[in-house]
MIDOVEX-967899 format. One record per atom (N, C-alpha, C): x, y, z. Coordinates in steps of 0.05 Angstrom, whole numbers, padded with zeros to 5 digits, always signed. Layout:
BEGIN
XYZ...
***
This chain:
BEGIN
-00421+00003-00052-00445-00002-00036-00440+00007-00008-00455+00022-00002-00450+00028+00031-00456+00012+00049-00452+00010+00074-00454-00009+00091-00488-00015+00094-00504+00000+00104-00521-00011+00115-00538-00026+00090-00540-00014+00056-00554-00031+00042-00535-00054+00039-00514-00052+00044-00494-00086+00040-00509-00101+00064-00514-00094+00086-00525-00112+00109-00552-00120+00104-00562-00107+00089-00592-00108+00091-00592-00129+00064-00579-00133+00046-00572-00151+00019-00566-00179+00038-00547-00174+00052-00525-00190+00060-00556-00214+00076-00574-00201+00092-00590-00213+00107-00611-00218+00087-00616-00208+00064-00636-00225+00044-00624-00242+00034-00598-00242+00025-00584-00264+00012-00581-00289+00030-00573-00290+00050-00577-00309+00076-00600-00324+00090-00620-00301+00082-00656-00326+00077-00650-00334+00051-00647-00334+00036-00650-00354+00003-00630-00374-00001-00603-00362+00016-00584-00384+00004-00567-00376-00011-00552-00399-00018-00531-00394-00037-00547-00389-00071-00528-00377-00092-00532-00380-00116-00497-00376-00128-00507-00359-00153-00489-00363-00178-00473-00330-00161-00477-00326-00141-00459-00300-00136-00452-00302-00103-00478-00314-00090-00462-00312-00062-00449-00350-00055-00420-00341-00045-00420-00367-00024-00414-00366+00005-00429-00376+00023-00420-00386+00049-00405-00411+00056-00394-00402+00079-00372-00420+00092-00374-00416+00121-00375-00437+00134-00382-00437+00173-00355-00437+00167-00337-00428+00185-00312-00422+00194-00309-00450+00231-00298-00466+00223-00290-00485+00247-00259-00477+00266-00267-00471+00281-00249-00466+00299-00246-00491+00320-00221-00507+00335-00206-00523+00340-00185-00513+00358-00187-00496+00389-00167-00495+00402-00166-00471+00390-00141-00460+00379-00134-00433+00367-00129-00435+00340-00135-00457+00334-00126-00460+00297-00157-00464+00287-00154-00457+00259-00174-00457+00237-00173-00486+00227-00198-00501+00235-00206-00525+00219-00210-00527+00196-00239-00503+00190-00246-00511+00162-00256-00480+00163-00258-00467+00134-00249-00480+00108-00216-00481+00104-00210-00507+00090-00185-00502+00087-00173-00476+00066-00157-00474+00066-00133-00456+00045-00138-00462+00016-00144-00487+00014-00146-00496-00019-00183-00496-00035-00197-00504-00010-00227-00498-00011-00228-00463-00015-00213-00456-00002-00222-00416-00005-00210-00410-00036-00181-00420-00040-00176-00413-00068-00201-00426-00097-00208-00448-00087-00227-00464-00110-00250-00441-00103-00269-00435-00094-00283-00413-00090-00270-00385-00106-00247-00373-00101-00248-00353-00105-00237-00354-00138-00220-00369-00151-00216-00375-00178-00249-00375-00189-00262-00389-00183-00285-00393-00193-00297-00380-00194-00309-00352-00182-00305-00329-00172-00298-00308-00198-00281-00308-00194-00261-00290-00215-00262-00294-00244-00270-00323-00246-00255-00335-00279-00294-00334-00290-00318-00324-00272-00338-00320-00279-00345-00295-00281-00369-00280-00259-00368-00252-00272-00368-00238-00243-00350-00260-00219-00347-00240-00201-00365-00252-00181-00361-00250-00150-00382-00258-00131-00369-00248-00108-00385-00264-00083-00378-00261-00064-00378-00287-00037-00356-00281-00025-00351-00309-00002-00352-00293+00021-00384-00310+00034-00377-00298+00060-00369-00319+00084-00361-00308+00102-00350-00335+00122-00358-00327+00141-00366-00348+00157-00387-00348+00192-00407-00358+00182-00418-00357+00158-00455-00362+00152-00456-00395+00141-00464-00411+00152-00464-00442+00144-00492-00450+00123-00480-00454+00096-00489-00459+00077-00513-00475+00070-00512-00495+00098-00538-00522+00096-00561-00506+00106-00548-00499+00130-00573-00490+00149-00583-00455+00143-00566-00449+00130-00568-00421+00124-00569-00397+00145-00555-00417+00171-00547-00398+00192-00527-00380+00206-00524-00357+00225-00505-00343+00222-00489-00357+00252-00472-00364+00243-00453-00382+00268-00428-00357+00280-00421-00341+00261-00403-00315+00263-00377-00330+00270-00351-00315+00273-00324-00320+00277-00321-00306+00294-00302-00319+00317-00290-00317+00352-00278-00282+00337-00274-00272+00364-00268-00241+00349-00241-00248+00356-00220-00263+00370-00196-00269+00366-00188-00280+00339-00200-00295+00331-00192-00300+00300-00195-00293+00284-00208-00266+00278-00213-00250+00256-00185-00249+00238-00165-00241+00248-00138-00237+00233-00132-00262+00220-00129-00291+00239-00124-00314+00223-00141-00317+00199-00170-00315+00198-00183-00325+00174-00173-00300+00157-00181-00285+00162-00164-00265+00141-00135-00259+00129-00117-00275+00145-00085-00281+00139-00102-00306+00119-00117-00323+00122-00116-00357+00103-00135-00357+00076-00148-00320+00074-00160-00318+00055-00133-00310+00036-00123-00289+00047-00097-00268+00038-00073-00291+00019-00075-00320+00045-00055-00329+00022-00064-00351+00011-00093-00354+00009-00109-00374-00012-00109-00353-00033-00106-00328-00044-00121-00312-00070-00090-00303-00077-00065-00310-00053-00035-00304-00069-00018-00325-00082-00020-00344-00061-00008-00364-00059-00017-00388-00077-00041-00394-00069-00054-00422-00081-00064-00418-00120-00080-00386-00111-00091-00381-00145-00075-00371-00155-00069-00387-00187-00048-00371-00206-00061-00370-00221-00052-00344-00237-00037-00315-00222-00052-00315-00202-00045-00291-00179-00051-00282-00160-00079-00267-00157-00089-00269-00132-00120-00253-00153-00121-00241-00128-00127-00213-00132-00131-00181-00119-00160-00190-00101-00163-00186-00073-00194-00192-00069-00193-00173-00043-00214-00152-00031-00223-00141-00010-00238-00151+00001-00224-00158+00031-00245-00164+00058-00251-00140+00073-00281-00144+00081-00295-00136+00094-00303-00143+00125-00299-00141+00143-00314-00148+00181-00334-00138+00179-00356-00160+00183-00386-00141+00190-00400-00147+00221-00413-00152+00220-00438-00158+00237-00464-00171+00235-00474-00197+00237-00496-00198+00223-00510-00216+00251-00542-00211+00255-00547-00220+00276-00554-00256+00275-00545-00275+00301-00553-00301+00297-00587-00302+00301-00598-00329+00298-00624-00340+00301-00636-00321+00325-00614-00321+00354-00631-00297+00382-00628-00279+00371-00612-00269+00348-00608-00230+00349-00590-00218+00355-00573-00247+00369-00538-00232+00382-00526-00215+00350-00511-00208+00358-00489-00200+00327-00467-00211+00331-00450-00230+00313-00439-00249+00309-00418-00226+00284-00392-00243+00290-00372-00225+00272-00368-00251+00247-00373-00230+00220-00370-00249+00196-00349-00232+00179-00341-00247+00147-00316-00234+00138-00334-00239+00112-00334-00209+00097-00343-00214+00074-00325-00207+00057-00317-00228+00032-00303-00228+00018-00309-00216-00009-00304-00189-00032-00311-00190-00049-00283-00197-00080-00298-00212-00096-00284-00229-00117-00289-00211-00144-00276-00191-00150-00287-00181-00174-00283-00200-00210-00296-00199-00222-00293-00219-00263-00261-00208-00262-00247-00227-00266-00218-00221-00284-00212-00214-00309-00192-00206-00315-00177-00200-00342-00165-00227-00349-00155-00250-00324-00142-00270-00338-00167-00293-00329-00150-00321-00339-00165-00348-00329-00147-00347-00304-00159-00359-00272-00148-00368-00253-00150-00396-00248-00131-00412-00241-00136-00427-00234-00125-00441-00207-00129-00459-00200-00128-00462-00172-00122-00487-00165-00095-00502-00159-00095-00526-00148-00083-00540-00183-00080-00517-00199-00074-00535-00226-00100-00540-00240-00127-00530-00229-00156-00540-00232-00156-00510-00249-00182-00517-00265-00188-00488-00281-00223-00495-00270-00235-00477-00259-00261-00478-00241-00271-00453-00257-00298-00461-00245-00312-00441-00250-00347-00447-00241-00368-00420-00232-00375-00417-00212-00404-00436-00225-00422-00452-00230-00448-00464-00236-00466-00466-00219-00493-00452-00217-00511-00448-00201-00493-00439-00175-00500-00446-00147-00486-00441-00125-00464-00461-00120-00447-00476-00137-00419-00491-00128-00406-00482-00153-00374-00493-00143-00353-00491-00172-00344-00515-00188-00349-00513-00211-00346-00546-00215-00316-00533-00235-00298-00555-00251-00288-00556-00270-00294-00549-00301-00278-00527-00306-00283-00529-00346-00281-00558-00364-00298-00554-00374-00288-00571-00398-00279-00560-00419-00263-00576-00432-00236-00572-00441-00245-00541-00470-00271-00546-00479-00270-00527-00497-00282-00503-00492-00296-00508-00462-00300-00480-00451-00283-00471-00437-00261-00488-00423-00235-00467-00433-00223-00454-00442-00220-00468-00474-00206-00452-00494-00221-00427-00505-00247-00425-00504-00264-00404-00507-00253-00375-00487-00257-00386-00468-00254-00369-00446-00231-00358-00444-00209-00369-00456-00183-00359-00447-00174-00343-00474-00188-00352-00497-00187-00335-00518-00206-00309-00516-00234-00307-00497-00246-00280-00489-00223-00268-00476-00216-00271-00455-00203-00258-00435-00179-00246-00448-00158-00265-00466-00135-00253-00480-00146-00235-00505-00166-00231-00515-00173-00212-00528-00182-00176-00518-00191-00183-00487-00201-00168-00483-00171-00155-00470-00147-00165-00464-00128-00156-00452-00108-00140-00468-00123-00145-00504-00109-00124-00528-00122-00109-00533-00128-00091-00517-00134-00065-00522-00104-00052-00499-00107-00017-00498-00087-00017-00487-00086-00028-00463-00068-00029-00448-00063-00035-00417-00075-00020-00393-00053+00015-00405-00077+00030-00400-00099+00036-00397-00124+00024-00415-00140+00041-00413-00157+00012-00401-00155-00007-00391-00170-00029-00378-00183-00008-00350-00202-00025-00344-00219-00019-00325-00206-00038-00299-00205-00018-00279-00192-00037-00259-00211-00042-00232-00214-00073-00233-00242-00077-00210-00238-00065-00188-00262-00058-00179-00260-00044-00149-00263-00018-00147-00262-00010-00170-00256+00021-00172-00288+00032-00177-00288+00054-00175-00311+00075-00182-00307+00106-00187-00321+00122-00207-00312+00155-00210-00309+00166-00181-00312+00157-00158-00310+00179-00136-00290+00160-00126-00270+00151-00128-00247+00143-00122-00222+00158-00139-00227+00177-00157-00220+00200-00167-00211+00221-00148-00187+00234-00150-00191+00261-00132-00186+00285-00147-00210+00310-00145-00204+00328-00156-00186+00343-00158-00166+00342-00131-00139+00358-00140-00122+00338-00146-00122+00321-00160-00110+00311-00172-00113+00304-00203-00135+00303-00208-00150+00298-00243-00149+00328-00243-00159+00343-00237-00163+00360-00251-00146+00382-00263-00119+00386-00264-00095+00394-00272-00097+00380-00313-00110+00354-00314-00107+00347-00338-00131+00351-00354-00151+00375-00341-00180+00379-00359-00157+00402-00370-00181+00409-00400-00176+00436-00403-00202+00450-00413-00224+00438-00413-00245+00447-00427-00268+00461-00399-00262+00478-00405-00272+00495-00376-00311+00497-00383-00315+00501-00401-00343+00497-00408-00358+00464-00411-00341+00441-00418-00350+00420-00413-00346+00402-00385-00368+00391-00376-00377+00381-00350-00347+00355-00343-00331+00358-00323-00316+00350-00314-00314+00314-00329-00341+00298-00319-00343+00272-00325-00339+00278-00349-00351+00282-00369-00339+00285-00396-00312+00279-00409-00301+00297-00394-00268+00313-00407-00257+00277-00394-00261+00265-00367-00251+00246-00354-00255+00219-00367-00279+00212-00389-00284+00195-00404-00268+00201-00427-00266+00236-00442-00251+00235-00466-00219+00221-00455-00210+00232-00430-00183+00224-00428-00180+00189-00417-00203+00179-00415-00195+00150-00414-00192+00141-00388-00187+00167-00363-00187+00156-00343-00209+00144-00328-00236+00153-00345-00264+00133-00332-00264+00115-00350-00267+00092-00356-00279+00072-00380-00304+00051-00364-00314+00039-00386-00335+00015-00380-00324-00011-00378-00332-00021-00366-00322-00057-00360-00340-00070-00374-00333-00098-00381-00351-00115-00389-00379-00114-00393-00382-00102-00359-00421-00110-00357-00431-00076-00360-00412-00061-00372-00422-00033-00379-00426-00018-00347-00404-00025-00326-00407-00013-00309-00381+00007-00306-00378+00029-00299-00362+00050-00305-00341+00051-00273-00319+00051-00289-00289+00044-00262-00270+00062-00274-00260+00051-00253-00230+00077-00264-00208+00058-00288-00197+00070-00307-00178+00061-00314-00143+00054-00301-00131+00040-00320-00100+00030-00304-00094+00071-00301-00090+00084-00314-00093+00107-00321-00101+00135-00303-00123+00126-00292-00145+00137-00274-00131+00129-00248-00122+00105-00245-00119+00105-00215-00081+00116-00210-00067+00115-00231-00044+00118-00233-00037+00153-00233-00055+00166-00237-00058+00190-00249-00075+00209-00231-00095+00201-00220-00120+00205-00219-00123+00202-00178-00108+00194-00170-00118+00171-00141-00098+00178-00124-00094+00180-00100-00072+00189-00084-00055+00166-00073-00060+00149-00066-00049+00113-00076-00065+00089-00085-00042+00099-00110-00048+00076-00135-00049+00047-00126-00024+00037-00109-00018+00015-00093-00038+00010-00078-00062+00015-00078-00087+00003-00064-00106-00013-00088-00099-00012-00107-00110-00031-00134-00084-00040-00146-00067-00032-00145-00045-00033-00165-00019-00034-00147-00013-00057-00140+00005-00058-00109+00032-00060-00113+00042-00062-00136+00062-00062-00160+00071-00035-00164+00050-00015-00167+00058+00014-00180+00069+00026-00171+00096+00020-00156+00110+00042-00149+00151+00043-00149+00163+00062-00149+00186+00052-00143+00200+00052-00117+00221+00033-00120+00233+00019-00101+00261+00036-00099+00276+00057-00087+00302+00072-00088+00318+00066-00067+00341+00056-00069+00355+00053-00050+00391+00057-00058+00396+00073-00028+00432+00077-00040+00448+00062-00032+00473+00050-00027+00492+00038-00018+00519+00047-00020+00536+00050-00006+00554+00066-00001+00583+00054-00023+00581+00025-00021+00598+00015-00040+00589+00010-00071+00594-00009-00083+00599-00009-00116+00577-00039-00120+00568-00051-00093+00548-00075-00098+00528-00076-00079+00508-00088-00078+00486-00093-00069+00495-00100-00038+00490-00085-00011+00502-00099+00010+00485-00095+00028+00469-00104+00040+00454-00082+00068+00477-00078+00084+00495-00080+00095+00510-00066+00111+00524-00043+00102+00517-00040+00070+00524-00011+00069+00509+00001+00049+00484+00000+00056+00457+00016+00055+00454+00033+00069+00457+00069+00057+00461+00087+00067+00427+00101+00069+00411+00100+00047+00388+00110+00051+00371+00089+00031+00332+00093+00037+00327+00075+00023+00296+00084+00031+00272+00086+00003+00253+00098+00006+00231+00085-00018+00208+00079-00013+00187+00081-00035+00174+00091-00042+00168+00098-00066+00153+00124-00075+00132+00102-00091+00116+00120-00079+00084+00094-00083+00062+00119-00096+00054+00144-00093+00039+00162-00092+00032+00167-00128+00016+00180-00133+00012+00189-00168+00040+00180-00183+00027+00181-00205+00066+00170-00217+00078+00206-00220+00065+00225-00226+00080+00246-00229+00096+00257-00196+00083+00252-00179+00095+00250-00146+00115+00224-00143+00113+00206-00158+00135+00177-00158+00161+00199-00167+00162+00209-00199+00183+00217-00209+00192+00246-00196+00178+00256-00179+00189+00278-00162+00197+00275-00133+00196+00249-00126+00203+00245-00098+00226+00223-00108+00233+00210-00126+00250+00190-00134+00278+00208-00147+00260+00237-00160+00287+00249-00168+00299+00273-00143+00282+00271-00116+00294+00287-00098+00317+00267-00085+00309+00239-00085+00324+00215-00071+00351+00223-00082+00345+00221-00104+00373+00217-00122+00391+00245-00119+00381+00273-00117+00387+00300-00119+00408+00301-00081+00392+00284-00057+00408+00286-00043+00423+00264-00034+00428+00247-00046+00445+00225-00042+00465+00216-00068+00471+00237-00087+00486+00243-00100+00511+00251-00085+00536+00244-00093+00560+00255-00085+00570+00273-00110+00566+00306-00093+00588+00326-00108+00614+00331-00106+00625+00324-00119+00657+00339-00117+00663+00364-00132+00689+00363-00132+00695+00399-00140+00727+00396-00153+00727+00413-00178+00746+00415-00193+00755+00453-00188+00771+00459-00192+00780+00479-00196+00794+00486-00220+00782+00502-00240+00788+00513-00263+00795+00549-00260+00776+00563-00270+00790+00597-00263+00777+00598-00232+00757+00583-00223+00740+00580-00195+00738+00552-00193+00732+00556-00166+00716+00543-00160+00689+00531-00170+00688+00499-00186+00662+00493-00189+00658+00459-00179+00629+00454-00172+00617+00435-00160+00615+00415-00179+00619+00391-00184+00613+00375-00206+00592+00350-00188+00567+00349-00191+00553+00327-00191+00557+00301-00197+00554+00279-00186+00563+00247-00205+00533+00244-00225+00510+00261-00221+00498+00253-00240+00475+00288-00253+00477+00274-00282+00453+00306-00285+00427+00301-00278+00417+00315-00264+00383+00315-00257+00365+00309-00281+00378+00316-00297+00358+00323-00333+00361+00293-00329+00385+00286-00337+00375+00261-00349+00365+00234-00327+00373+00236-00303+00358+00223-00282+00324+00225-00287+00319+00256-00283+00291+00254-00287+00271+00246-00317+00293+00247-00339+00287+00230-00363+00280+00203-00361+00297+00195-00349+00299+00161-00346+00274+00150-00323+00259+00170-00309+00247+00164-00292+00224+00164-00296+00218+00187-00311+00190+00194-00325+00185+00170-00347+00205+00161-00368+00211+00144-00376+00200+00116-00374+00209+00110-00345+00198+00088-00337+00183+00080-00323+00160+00108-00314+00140+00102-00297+00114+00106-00323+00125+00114-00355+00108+00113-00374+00106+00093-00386+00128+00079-00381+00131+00055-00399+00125+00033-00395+00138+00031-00364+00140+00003-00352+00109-00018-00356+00116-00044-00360+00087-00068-00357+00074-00060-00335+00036-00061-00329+00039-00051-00305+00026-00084-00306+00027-00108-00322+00008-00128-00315+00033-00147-00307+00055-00147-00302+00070-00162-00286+00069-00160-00261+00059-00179-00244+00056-00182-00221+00074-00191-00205+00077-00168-00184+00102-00169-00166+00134-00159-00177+00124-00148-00193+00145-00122-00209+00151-00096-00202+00164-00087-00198+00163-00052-00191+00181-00049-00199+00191-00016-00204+00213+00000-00215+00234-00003-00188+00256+00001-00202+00274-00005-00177+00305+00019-00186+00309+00036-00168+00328+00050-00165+00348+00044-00144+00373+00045-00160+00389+00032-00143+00414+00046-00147+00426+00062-00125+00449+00083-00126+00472+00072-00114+00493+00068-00128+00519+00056-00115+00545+00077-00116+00566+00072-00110+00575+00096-00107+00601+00102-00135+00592+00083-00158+00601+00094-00186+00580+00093-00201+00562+00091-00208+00537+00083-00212+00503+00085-00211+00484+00089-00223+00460+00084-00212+00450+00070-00226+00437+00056-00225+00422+00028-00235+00380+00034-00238+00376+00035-00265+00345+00035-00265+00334+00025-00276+00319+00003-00262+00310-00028-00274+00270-00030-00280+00268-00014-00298+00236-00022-00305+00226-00046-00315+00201-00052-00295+00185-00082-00316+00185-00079-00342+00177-00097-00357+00172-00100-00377+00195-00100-00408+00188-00120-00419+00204-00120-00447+00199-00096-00462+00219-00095-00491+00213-00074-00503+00180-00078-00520+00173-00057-00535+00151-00065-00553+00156-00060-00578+00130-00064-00604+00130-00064-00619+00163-00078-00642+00174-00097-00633+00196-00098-00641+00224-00092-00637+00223-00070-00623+00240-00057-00607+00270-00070-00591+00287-00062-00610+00316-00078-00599+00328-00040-00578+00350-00061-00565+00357-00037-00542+00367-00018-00562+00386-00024-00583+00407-00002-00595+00390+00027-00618+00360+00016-00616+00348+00026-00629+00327+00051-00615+00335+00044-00581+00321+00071-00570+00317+00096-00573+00345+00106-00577+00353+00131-00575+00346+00143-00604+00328+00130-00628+00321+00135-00657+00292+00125-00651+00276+00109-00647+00259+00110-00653+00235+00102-00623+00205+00111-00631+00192+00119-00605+00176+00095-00610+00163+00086-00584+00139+00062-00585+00132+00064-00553+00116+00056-00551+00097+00060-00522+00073+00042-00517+00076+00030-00497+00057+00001-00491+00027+00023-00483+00034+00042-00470+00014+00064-00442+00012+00092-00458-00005+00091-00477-00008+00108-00494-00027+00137-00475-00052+00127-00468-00060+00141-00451-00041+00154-00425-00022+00138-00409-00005+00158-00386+00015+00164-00406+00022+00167-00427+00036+00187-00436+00021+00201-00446+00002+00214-00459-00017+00230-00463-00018+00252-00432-00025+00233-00420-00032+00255-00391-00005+00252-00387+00012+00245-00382+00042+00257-00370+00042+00281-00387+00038+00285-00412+00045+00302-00434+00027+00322-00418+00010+00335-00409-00012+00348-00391-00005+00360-00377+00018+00342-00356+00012+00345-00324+00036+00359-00318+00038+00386-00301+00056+00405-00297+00071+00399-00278+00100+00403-00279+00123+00394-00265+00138+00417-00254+00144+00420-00237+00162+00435-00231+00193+00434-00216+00220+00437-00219+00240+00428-00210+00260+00454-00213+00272+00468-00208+00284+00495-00213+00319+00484-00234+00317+00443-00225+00337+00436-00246+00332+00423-00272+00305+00424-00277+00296+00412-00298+00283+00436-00316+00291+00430-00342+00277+00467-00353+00262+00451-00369+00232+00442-00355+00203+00422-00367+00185+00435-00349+00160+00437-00373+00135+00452-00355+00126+00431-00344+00127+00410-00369+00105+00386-00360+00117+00362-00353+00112+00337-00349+00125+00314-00343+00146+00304-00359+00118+00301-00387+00133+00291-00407+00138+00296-00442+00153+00305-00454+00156+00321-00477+00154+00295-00493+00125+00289-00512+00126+00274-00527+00134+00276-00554+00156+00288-00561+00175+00292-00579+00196+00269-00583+00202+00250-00566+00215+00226-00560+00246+00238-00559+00253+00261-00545+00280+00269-00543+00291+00262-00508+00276+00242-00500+00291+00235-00478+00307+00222-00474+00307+00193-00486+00325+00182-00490+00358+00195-00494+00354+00213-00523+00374+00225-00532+00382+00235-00509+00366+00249-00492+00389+00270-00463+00389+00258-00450+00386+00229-00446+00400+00217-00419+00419+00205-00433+00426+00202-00455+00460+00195-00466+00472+00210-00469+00469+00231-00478+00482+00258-00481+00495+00266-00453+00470+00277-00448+00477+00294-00410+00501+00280-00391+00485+00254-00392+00508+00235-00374+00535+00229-00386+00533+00230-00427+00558+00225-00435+00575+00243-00426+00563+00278-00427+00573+00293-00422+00594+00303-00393+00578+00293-00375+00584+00294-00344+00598+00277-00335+00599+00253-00343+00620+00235-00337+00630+00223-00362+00635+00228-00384+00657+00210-00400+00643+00190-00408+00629+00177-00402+00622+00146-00402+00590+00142-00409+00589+00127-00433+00554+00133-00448+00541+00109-00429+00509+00120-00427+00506+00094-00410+00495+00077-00422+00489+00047-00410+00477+00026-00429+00451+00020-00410+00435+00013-00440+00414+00001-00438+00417-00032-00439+00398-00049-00421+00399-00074-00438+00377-00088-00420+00376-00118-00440+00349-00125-00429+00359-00148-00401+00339-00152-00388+00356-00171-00362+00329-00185-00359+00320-00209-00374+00298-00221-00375+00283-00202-00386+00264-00200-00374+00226-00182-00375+00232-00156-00367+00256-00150-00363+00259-00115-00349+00282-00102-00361+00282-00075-00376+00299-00054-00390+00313-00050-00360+00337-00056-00363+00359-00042-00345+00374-00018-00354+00376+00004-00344+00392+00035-00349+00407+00034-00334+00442+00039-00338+00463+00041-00321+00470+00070-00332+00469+00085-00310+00479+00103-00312+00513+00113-00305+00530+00121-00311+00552+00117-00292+00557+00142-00280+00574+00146-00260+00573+00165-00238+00597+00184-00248+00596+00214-00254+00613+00228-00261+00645+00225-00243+00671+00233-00251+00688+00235-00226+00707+00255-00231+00711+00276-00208+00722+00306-00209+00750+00295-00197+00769+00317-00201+00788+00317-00183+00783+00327-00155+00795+00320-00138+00784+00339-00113+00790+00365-00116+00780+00385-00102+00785+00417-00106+00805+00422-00086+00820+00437-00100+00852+00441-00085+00846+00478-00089+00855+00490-00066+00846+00519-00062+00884+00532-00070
***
């Protein structure tokens, strides 16, 4: 919605009042601190909110009187820091919400600064305070106990379909970028939206309103981490053999498309690699790790990884016998570790589909595309690495996350 029909809503909604979608809150200010609403009042609102089909909280506009009182322009940041950690902190799980600064005029006409909050329908139940709420006429009252269990059996049903291909709130087709989607059309005679629905990256939500998929914005969007704040990896090197900041030599996140994640995560690794050098009939360079199978393991786990664990990311971690690559999520379908390297299963059926698409280029990787769905990756990152250094690497599970240890090749030094 663009701004001026949101203002012009915003000021019909404000003659009528509250209902089943808008709430107001006068914001009390006290010296330099925030009176009211408290931290636990904003989370009961915004669970309630969420765990229905979605609304909106605005704050400055007082609910009785239906007047616009606005917020001091010094405090704009505080109410917006006590929304930030009422929707992280207070509601479990955590619930995703965009604020808005507007303008809306008081009773004379002045313009008064307000914070509009929007709450999109969830995938899970939220609840709040240990309370399970939800939104009735214009307040939030409590479930009872069997429209609970209803509700939490809609929601976990609707969360088995793929992961992928969910609709993620907030989103819309022109949050898409064409040089970015369009590398994975190939039907040059059929109309773009089309080919974007066959591939899954548009889908319908609930109320038959059309968003991007987990898919679409991972694929599709130039940062994913603006819906999906999780989706990216975490690379960092260290000069010794353990975790130290004092000898943290380099250290970077790669947040951008996932096919830009696995090409800026395998440049990390390409120059903070240590080469040495053996001498056989020449002179040759020996790497501590192969690119092939680095960039196996990477592609790997930006296809694989859970993306509904919250506060999860991929994490690369380079030590100096060693690299370490730790993706969310357990195995699937059954899936024990010793059984990788034989058989294929995939939570993100759709981003491997489009990884399978999407063209790669690396002058040390001999791959057109991302990802060869033949399931021979696995096999070359045991191989390659067995090969290069002696030492097969292990997989294993560490809670909720596949750990990859790679080990670091070792040359003799080159003697001339």
């Amino acid at each position: 919605m663009n701004r001026e029909k949101l203002l012009k809503e915003l000021l019909y909604q404000v003659r009528l009042g509250e209902d089943s979608r808008y709430e107001f809150k006068r914001v009390e200010i006290k010296g330099s601190k925030i009176k009211g609403p408290s931290q636990k009042e904003l989370a009961d609102e915004m669970a309630a909110f969420a765990n229905q089909k979605g609304g909106y909280l605005v704050l400055g506009v007082d609910d009785k009187t239906r007047s616009v009182f606005g917020i001091p322009t010094d405090m704009l940041d505080a109410v917006q820091q006590r929304l930030k950690a009422a929707a992280s902190d207070t509601v479990e799980p955590p619930l995703p919400i965009a604020t808005q600064l507007l303008e809306l005029p008081d009773a004379h006409g002045e313009p008064k600064n307000i914070v509009h909050v929007t709450i999109d329908k969830s995938l899970f139940v939220h609840s709040s305070q240990g309370r399970y709420l939800h939104r009735v006429a214009e307040s939030c009252q409590p479930m009872r106990q069997d429209y609970l269990a209803r509700l939490m059996m809609q929601r976990s049903q609707a969360r088995m379909i793929w992961l992928d291909e969910r609709p993620v709130p907030g989103t819309q087709a022109d949050d898409l970028d064409p040089t970015l989607y369009r590398k994975f059309l190939r039907e040059a005679a059929q109309p773009e939206h089309t080919q974007l629905r066959k591939l899954r990256m548009l889908v319908k939500d609930d109320d038959d309103v059309e968003k991007l998929s987990v898919s679409g914005v991972l694929l599709g969007t130039p940062n994913p981490s603006q819906w999906l704040p999780n989706a990216y990896i975490q690379a960092v090197c260290y000069g010794g053999e353990e975790r130290d900041s004092d000898e943290q030599l380099d250290a970077m996140d790669f947040a951008g498309p996932l096919d830009q994640q696995v090409a800026g995560a395998l440049a990390f690794v390409e120059k903070n690699q240590r080469v040495a050098a053996r001498k056989l009939l020449g002179r040759e360079d020996v790497p501590q790790y192969s690119l092939t199978a680095v960039f196996e393991a990477l592609v790997n786990a930006v296809a694989h990884r859970d993306y509904d664990i919250y506060g999860a990311h991929i994490r690369l971690h380079m030590f100096a016998d060693r690299l370490v690559l730790c993706s969310p999520g357990a195995l699937v379908n059954t899936m024990e570790v010793d059984e990788l390297s034989d058989r294929q299963a995939s939570r993100n059926q759709v981003i491997t589909s489009l990884l399978a698409r999407c063209p790669f280029e690396h002058g040390a990787i001999n791959r057109s595309h991302v990802m060869d769905k033949r399931g021979e990756g696995v096999p070359v990152i045991l191989n390659e690495s067995l090969a290069l250094s002696g030492l097969r690497p292990e997989y294993q599970m560490v809670g909720e996350e596949l750990q990859l240890t790679i080990f670091a090749a070792k040359a003799q030094p080159y003697r001339s």
